[in-house]
C-alpha positions in Angstrom: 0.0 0.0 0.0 1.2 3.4 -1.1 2.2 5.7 2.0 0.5 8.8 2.6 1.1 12.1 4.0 -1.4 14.1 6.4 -1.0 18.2 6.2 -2.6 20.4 9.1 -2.9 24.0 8.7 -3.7 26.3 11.7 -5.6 29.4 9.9 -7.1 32.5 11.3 -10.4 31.6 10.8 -10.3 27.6 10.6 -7.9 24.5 10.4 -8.0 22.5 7.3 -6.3 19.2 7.3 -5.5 16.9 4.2 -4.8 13.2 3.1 -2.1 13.4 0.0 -0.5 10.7 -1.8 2.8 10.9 -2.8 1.9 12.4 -6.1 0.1 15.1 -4.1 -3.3 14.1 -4.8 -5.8 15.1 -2.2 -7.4 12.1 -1.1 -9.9 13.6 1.7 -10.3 17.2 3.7 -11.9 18.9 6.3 -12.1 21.9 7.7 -13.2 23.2 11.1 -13.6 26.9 11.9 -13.0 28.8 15.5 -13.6 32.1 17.2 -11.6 35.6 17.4 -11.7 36.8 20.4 -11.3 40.9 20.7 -11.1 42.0 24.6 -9.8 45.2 24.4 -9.1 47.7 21.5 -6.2 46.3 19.3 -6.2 42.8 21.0 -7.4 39.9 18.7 -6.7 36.7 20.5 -7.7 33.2 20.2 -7.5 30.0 21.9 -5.3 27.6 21.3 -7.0 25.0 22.6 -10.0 25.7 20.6 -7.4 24.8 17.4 -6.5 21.2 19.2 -10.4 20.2 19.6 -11.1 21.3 15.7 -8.0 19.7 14.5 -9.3 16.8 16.2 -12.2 16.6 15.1 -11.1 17.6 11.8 -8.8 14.5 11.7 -11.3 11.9 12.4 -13.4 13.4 9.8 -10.4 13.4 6.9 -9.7 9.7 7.9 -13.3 8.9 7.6 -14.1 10.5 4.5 -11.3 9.2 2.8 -11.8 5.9 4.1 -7.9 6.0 5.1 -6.4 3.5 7.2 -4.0 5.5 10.0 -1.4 3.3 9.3 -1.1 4.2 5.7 0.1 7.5 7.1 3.6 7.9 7.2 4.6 11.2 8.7 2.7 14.2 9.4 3.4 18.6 8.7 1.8 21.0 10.7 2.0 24.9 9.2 0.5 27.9 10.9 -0.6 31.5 11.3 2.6 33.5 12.2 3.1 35.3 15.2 1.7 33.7 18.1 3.0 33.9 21.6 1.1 30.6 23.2 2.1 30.5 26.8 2.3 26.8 28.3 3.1 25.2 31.5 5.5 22.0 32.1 2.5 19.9 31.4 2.0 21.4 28.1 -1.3 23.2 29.4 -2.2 26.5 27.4 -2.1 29.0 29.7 -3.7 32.1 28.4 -5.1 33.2 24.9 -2.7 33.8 22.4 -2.7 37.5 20.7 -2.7 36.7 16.9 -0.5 38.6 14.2 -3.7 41.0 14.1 -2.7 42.3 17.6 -1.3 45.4 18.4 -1.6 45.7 22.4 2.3 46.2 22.6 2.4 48.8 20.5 4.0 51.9 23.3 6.1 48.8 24.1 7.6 48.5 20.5 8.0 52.6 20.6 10.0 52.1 24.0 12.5 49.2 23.3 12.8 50.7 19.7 13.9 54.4 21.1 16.0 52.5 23.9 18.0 49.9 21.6 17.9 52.0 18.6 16.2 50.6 15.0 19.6 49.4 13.5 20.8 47.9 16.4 17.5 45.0 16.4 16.9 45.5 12.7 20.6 44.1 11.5 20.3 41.1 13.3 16.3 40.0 12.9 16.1 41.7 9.8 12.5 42.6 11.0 11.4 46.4 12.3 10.2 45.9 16.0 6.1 45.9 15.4 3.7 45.1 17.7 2.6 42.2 15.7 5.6 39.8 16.0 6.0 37.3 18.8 9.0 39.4 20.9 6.7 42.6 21.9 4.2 40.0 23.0 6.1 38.0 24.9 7.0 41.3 26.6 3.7 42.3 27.1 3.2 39.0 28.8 6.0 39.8 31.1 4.8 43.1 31.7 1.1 43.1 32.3 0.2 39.2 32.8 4.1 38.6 35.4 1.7 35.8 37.0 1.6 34.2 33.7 5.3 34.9 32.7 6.5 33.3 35.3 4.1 30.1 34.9 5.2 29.6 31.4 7.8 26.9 30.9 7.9 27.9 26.9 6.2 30.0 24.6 4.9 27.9 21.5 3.9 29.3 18.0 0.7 28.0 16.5 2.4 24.9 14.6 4.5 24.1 17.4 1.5 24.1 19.9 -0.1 21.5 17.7 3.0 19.3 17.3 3.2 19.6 21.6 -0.5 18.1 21.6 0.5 15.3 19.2 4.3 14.2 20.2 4.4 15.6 23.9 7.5 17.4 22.7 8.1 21.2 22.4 9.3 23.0 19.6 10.4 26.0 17.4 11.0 25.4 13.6 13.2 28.2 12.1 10.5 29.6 9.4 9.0 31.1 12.3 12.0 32.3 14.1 11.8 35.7 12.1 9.0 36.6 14.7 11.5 36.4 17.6 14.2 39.2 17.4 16.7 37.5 19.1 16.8 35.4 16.0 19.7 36.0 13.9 17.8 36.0 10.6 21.1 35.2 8.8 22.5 32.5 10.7 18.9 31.1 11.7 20.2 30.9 15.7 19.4 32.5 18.9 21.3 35.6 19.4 21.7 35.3 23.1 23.4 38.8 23.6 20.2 40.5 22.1 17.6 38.1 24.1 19.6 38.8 27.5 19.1 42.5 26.8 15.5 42.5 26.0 15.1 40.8 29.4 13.8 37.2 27.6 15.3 34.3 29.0 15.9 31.6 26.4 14.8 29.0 28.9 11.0 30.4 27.5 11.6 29.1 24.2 12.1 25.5 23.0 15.1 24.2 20.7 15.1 25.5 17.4 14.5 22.5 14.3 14.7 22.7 10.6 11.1 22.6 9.4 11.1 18.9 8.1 13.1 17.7 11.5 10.8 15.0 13.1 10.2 16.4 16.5 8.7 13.6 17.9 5.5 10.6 17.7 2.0 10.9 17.8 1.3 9.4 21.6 -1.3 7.0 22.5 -3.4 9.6 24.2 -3.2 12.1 20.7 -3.9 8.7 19.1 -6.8 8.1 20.5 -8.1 12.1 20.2 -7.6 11.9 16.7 -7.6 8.6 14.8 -4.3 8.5 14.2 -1.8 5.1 14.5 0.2 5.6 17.7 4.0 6.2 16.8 3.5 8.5 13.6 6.5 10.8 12.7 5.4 14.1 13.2 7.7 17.4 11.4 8.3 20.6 12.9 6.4 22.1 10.0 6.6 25.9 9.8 4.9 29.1 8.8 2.0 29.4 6.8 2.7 31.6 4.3 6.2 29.9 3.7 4.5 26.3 3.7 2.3 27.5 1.5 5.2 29.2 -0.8 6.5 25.5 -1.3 3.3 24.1 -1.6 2.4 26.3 -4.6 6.0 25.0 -6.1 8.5 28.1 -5.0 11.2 25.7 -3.7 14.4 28.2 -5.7 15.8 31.5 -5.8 13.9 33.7 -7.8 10.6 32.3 -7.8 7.4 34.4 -5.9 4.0 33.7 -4.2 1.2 35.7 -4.2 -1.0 35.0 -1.6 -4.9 35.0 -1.5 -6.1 33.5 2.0 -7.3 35.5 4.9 -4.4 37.9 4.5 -2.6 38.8 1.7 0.9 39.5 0.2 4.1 37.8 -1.6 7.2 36.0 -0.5 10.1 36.3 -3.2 12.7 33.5 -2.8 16.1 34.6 -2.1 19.4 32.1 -1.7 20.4 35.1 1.2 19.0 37.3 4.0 18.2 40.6 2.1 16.1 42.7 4.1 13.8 46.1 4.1 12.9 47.7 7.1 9.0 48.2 5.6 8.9 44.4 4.1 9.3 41.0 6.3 12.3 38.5 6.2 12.5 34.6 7.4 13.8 32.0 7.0 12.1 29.3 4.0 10.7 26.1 5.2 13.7 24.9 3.2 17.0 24.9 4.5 19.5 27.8 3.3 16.8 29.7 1.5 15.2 33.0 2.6 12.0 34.6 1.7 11.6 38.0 1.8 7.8 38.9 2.1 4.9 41.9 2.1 2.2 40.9 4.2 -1.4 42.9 4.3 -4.1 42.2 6.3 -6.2 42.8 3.4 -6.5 39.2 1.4 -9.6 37.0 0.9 -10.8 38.1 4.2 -12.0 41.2 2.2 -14.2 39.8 0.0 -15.3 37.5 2.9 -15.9 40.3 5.1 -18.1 42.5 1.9 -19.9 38.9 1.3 -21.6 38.9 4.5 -22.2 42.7 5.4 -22.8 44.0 2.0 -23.3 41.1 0.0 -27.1 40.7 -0.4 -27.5 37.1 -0.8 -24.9 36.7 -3.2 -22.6 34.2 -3.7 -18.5 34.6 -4.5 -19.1 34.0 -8.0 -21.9 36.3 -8.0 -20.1 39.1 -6.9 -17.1 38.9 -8.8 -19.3 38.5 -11.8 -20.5 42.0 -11.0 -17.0 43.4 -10.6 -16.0 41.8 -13.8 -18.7 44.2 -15.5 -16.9 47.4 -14.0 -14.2 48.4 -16.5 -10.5 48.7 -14.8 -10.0 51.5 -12.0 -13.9 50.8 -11.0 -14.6 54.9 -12.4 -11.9 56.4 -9.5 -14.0 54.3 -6.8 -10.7 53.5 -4.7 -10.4 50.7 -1.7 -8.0 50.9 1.2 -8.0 47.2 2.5 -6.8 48.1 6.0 -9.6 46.3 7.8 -7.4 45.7 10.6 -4.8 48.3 11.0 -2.1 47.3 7.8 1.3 45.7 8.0 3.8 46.0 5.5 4.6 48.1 4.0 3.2 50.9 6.1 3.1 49.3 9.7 0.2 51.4 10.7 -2.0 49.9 13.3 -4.3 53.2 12.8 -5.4 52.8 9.4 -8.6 51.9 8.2 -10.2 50.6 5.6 -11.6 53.1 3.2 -14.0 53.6 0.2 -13.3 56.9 -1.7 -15.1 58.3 -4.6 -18.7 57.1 -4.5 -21.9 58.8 -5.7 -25.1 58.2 -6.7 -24.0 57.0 -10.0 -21.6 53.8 -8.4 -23.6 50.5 -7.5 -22.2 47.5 -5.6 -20.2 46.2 -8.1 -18.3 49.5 -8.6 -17.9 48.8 -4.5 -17.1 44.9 -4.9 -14.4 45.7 -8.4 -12.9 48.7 -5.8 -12.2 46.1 -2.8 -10.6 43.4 -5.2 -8.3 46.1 -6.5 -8.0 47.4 -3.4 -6.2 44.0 -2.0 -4.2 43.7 -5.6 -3.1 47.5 -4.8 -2.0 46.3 -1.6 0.1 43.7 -3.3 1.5 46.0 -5.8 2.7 47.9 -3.0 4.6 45.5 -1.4 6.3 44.4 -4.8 7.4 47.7 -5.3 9.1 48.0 -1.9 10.6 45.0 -2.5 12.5 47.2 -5.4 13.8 49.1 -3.7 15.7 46.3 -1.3 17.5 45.0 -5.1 15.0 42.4 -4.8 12.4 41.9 -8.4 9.7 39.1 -8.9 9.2 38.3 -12.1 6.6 35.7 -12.2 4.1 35.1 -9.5 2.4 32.1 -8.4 -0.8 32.4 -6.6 -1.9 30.3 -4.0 -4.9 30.6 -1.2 -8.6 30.7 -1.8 -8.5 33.9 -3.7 -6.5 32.4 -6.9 -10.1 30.6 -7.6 -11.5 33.5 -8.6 -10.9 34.1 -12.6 -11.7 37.8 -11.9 -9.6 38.4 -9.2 -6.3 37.1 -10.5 -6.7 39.0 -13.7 -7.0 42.1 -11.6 -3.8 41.1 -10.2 -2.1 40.6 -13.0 -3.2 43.5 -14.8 -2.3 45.8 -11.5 1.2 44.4 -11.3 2.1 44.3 -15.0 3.0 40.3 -14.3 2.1 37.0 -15.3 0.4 35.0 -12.4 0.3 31.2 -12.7 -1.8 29.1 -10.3 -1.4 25.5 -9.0 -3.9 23.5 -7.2 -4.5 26.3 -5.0 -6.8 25.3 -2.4 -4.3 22.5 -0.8 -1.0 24.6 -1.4 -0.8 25.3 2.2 -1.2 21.7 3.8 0.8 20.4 0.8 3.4 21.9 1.4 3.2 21.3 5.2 2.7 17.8 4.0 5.7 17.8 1.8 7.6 18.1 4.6 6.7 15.8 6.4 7.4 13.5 3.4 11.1 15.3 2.9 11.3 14.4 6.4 10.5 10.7 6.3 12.2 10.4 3.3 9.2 9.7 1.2 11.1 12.5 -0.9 14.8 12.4 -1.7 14.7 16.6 -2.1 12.8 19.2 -2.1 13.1 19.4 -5.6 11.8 16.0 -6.3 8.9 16.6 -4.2 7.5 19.5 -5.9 7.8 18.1 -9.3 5.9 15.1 -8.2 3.4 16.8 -6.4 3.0 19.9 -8.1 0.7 21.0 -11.2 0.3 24.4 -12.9 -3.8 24.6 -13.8 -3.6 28.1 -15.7 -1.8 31.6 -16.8 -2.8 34.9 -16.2 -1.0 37.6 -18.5 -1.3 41.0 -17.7 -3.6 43.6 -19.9 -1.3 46.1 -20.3 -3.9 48.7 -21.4 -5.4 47.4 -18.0 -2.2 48.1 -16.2 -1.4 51.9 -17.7 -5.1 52.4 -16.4 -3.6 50.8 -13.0 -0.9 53.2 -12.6 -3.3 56.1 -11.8 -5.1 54.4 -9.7 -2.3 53.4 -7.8 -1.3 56.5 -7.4 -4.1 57.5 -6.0 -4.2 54.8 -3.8 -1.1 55.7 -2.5 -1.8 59.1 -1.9 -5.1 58.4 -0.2 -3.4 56.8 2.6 -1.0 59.7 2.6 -3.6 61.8 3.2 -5.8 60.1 6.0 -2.7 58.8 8.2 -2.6 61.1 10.4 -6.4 61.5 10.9 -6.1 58.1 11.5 -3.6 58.2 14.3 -5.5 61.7 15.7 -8.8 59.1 15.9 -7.1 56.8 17.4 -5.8 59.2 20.1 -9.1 60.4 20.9 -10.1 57.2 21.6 -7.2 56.4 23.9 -6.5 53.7 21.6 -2.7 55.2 22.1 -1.0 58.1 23.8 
């Protein structure tokens, strides 16, 4: 019997997992959504144990549906969300919520350490800007606010990491998601002790650092019996979503670029060395002695997600798209700004909003729903252009996430960035590629590059319009200026509302 491979990917709004063979067909999925929690203004948390009970549950389901015998499996890859700071005891107990990469409570932290240490002096080694929505101002928030807590923790976990705890019983941090640590030397993917000691962060609080397709340890009897699962199963470190993802939509070599279309959006170009840009995101690839330098926006699919159910009126996905397709390019100077939850890069602005400029009585709902698809390929644009100005140029994307279904919405894309867009099977890029490393790590796979040429399939081409994309360039001007204009009534609002001082 062929030997399979089991992917489990810890989203914002749900965990999928997924059955593969070795040729990456999908053989059964599931997916099982949880809550975000919002206790105070700029704190989005959720609950880590919540993922474990869907994940279960979602197992048992994938096994079922696809009739699969647990023994067939022969290692399993965990990816998730970035950015977590998941406090646990000894016993491997969760012992608070974990602030998600939406957060911004430590933002007047980030302002202190970053006057105190100075930019360069954190920036050269992480290759990350101090922002309130990595792990490190987190973990300092912890130590600040919650000491009780702090002191209880015997690690802080990231969300793939808590997962592979509740399977193996073993603790873990896979590189990929070093980068939200600053203490992590982004160029020699190891703990800079010095710069931890300083920040007041004992390393004790974080486990041993693994390559992403390590096996950290076997599914136990009690996980076994939670899930469905054969006790004994190799279990991978996995990694970050996004750069699971990047492999599972085939970017395995310098050069190559994901666009991303799940909750949030963005790219990650794939670099063979650490370049980074203060307004962009460097880590580490979920394959050894590669880099990815990435723009991530909150604004992704989780736009379209979020104007389906307020504005929507019944319609479906494909409904609404099909309106936007009947708006010509630019939707008439109806402009979107996707920051539905503060923005990340480039602008790092936990203030801003999102924004609809330049409607009237003559724009309808698809001018609205064109506007918020451009809005997130603007976004995207953006981040690619920032990327520039680092030395660093994609040249052909590959889309991956929910939002590469859409027809519509990757032709927008396209046309915006002047750039031809290929997509794979792009609903399972992100557990494939988790799952790929498990089979890397098994030895299913003798490389990375033999795994993604067995598992991988282009399914279409996007080429730009390039009377589209000189309509584009005004647009995005304006797009940029727009946000130019509002930021600091954005921060003034925020003020007023004691969101900050």
């Amino acid at each position: 019997m062929e030997k399979l491979l089991l992917g489990i990917d810890i989203g914002t709004s749900a965990c999928k997992v997924a059955i593969f063979d070795q040729k990456g067909t999908v053989l059964a999925q599931d997916s099982q959504g949880y809550k975000l929690y919002y206790p105070n203004p700029g704190c989005v948390e959720q609950n880590p144990d919540e993922w474990w009970e869907r994940v279960c549950i979602a197992i048992q389901n994938t096994l079922e549906k696809g009739k699969i015998n647990p023994s067939d499996i022969a290692g399993i890859g965990i990816d998730g969300q970035s950015w977590s700071a998941i406090p646990v005891d000894k016993a491997g107990n969760c012992l608070h919520n974990t602030p998600i990469w939406m957060d911004t409570r430590a933002r007047q932290i980030c302002t202190r350490v970053t006057e105190e240490f100075g930019f360069d002096t954190i920036f050269d080694i992480a290759g990350n800007a101090f922002e309130p929505a990595y792990t490190t101002p987190k973990l300092l928030w912890f130590k600040e606010n919650m000491p009780h807590i702090y002191k209880e923790t015997h690690q802080f976990l990231q969300s793939n990491s808590f997962i592979a705890l509740k399977l193996t019983g073993s603790p873990s941090q896979d590189k990929s998601q070093g980068y939200g640590l600053h203490f992590f030397d982004a160029k020699t993917c190891s703990y800079h002790s010095g710069l931890a000691e300083a920040l007041g962060i004992s390393l004790d609080k974080i486990p041993e650092l693994y390559d992403c397709h390590d096996i950290v340890g076997f599914v136990t009897k009690e996980a076994a019996h939670l899930t469905g699962l054969k006790e004994g199963t190799p279990v991978v470190a996995g990694g970050l979503d996004a750069a699971c993802g990047t492999l599972g939509a085939g970017v395995y070599k310098p050069g190559q670029t994901q666009e991303q279309g799940g909750q949030a959006g963005g790219m990650s170009i794939c670099l063979d060395s650490a370049v980074s840009h203060p307004k962009l995101i460097l880590s580490p690839h979920v394959i050894p002695n590669l880099w990815l330098l990435q723009g991530g926006s909150v604004g992704g699919g989780g736009v379209l997600k979020w104007f389906h159910k307020e504005l929507g009126g019944g319609l479906s996905f494909d409904e609404l798209t099909g309106l936007a397709d009947k708006i010509s390019a630019g939707s008439e100077d109806v402009i979107f700004l996707p920051y539905m939850a503060g923005e990340r890069s480039p602008i790092w602005d936990a203030d801003a909003k999102g924004v609809f400029y330049g409607l009237g009585f003559d724009k309808t709902k698809a001018h609205m729903v064109r506007a918020a698809l451009e809005g997130v390929a603007y976004s995207l644009e953006h981040n690619l252009r920032t990327a520039k100005e680092a030395g660093v140029e994609a040249n052909e994307l590959i889309a991956m996430g929910g939002s590469a279904n859409s027809l519509v919405w990757t032709q927008i894309k396209s046309d915006v960035t002047g750039k031809t867009i290929k997509v794979p099977t792009s609903d399972t890029a992100t557990t494939l590629g988790a799952a790929i490393l498990a089979g890397v790590g098994v030895g299913l796979y003798g490389s990375f590059e033999e795994a993604v040429n067995t598992t991988i399939v282009m399914t279409r081409e996007h080429t730009p319009n390039m009377e589209n994309h000189e309509k584009y360039k005004a647009s995005m001007e304006l797009y940029l200026q727009l946000y130019q204009d509002l930021k600091d009534t954005f921060r003034d609002r925020s003020i007023k509302k004691g969101q900050i001082k």
